[in-house]
C-alpha positions in Angstrom: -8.5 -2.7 -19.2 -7.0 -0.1 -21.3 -3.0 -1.0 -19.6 -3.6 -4.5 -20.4 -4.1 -3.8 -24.1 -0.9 -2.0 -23.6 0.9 -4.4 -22.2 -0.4 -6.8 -24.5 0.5 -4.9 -27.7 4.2 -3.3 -25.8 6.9 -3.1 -28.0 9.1 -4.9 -25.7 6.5 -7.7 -26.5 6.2 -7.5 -30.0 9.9 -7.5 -30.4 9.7 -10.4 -27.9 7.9 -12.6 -29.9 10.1 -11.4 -33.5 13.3 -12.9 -31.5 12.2 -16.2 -30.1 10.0 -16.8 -33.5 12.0 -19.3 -35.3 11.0 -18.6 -38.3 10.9 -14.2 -38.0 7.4 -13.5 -37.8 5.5 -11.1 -34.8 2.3 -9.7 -34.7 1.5 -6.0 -33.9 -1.8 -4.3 -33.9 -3.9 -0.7 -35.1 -2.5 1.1 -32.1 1.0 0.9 -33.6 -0.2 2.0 -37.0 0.2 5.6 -38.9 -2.5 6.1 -41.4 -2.3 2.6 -43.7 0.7 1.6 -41.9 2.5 0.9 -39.4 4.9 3.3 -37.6 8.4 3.5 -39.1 10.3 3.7 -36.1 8.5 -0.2 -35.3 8.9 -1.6 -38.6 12.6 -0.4 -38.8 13.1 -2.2 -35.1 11.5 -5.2 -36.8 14.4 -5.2 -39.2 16.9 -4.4 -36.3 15.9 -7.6 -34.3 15.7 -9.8 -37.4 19.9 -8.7 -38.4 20.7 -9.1 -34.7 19.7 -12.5 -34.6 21.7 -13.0 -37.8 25.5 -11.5 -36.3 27.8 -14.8 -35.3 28.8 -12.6 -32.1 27.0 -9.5 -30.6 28.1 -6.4 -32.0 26.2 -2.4 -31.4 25.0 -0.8 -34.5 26.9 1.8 -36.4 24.7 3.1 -38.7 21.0 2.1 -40.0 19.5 3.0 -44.0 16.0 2.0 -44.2 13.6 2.5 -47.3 9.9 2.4 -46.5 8.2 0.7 -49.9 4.7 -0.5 -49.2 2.3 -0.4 -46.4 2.8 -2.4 -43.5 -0.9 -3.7 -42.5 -1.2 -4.1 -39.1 -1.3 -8.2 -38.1 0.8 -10.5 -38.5 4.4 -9.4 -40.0 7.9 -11.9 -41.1 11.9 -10.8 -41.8 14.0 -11.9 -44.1 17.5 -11.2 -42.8 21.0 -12.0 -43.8 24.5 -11.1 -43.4 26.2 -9.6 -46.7 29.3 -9.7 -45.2 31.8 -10.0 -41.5 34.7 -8.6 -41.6 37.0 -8.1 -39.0 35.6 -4.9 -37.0 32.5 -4.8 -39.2 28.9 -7.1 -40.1 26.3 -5.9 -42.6 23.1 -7.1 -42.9 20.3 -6.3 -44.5 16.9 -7.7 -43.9 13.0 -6.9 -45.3 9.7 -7.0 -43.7 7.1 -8.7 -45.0 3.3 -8.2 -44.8 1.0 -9.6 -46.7 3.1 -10.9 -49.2 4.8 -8.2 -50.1 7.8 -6.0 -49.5 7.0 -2.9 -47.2 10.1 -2.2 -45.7 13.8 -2.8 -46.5 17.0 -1.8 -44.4 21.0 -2.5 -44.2 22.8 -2.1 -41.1 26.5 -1.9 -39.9 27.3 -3.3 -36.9 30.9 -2.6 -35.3 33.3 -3.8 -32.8 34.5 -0.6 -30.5 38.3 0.6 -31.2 40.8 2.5 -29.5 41.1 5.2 -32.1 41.7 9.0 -32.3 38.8 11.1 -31.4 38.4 14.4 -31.8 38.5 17.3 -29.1 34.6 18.8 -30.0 31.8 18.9 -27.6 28.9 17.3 -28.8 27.5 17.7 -24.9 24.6 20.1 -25.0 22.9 22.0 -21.7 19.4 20.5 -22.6 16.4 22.7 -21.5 13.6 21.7 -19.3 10.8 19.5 -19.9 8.2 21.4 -17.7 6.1 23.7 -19.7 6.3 21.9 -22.8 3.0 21.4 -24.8 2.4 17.5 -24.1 1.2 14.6 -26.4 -1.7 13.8 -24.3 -2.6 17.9 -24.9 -2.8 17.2 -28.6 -3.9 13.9 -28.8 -6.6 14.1 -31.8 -4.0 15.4 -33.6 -1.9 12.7 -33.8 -0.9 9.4 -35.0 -2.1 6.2 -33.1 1.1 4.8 -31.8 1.9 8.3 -29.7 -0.3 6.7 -26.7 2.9 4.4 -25.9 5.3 7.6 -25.6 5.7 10.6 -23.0 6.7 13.5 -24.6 6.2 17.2 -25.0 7.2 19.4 -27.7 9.8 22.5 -26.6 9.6 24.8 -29.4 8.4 24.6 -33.1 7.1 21.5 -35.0 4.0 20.8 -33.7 1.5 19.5 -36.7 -1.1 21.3 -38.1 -0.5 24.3 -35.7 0.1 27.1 -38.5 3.4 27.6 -37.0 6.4 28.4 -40.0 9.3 27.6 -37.8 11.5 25.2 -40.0 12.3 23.4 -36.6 11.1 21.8 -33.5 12.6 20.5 -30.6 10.8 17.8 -28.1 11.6 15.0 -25.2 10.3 12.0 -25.9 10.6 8.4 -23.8 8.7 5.0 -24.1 6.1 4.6 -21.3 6.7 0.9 -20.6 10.0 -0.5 -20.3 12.3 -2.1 -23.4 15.7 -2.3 -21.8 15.7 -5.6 -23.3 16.1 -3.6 -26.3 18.6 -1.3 -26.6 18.8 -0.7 -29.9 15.6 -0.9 -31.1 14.0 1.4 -28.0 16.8 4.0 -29.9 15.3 3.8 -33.2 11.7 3.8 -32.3 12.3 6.9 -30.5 14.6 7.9 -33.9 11.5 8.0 -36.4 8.7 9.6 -33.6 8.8 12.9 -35.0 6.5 13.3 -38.3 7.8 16.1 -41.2 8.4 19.3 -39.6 6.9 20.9 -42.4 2.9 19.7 -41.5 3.6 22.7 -38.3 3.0 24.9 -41.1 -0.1 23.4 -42.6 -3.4 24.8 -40.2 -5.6 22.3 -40.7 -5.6 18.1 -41.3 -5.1 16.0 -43.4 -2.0 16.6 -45.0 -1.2 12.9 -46.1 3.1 12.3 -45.6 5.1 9.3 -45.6 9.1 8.8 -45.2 10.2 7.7 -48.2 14.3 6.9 -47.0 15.8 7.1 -43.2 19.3 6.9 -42.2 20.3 6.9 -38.8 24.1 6.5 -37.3 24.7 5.8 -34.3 27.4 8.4 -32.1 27.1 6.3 -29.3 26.7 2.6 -28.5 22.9 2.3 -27.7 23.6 -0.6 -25.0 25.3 1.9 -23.1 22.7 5.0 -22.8 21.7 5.2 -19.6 18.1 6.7 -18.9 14.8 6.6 -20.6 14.2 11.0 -22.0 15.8 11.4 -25.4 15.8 15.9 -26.8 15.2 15.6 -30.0 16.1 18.6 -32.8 15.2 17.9 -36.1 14.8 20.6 -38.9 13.5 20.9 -42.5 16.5 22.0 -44.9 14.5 21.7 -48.1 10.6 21.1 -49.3 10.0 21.2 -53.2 7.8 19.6 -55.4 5.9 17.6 -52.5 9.1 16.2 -51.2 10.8 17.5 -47.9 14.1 16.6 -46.3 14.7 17.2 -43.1 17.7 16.2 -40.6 18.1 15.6 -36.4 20.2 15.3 -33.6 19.4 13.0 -30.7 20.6 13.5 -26.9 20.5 11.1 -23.9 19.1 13.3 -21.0 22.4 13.9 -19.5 22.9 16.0 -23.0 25.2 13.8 -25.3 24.8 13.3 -28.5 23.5 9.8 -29.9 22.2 9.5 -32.8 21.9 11.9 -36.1 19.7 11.3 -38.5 18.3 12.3 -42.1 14.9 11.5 -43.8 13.4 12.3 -47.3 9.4 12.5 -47.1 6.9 13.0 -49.6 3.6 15.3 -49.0 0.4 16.2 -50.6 -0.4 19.7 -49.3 
């Protein structure tokens, strides 16, 4: 019973339904839900889907900036996308998710043709390390957010919440337990937004209410052509004050490239 809820309520479902919906609407349920809302990493794919299906000709994402306004209840949820402007090598778009009237999310994305062009003779390649003896999700599951039971992933060193540990870092694998190859992109930035504020490892004890506030995520490489399912994460926390944290990341495939970087600003009440 339980894995047909899950395939029921998949992402590669939900986003299913967002791109064949004529008029940009899905539904998603509690499961995908942090605290009020839902999790950022599926109502910033909402946004990704809705822009998509707005580009004249397909075209890979560049670079994703997402503000996260209002709650997104879980149930039914629409898009308002549209293309600010195509220009030769380059779309933007920018698009909003809707629930319940009201604004809860809003994002812009580049999208980009590839070009022959100079690159540069650094190594972004990194010798990852290994998955077994991490400290799994499943270990720590009362301790976390709903929408972790559709992820594999372990934590490597640092970060996990509520553990009293002062390490301004963590580092974890992470994958999608069903499949979304229909989804490149979006499968990318789900995976982008899994980690919450490296600065709850430090607290002991729950709850430490904290919510992203802005995300921006650039793309190093063409998600469409990431081959695999792991993702190493590295994020770290470069400055907390006055209930507000930022903290930055860098994504690899498992074969150790670098992907994606990415930066949020988060507010807490601890």
């Amino acid at each position: 019973m339980e894995e047909l809820i899950m395939q029921d309520t998949s992402l590669e479902n939900i986003l299913g339904e967002l791109e064949d919906s004529d008029s940009n609407s899905t539904r998603f349920s509690e499961n995908w839900s942090q605290g009020r809302s839902a999790f950022g990493g599926i109502a910033a794919a909402f946004a990704v889907t809705a822009m998509r299906k707005k580009l004249p000709q397909p075209q890979t994402i560049r670079s994703l900036m997402v503000s996260f306004i209002a709650p997104i209840a879980a149930g039914e949820i629409n898009v308002e996308a549209e293309v600010l402007r195509q220009g030769k090598n380059v779309t933007q778009c920018s698009a909003s998710v809707i629930s319940e009237g009201q604004i809860g999310l809003q994002a812009m994305a580049a999208f980009g043709n590839s070009r022959e062009a100079f690159k540069p003779a650094n190594d972004n390649n990194k010798d990852l390390p290994s998955r077994e003896g991490g400290i799994s999700f499943s270990d720590n599951a009362k301790r976390l957010p709903h929408f972790l039971q559709y992820f594999d992933g372990c934590w490597i060193d640092g970060g996990i919440p509520f553990s009293g540990n002062y390490q301004p870092f963590l580092k974890m694998w992470v994958r999608h337990k069903q499949d979304v190859s229909r989804f490149p992109i979006e499968k990318l930035v789900a995976i982008a937004d899994i980690p919450q504020p490296v600065l709850l490892s430090h607290f002991e004890k729950p709850p430490v209410p904290a919510s992203s506030l802005s995300w921006s995520l650039e793309f190093v490489e063409a998600p469409e052509e990431i081959s695999g399912d792991w993702f190493y994460l590295e994020f770290e926390v470069e400055a907390a004050a006055d209930g507000y944290t930022q903290q930055s990341g860098k994504i690899y495939d498992e074969l150790g490239r670098l992907v994606a970087l990415t930066r949020q600003c988060m507010v807490y009440f601890g």
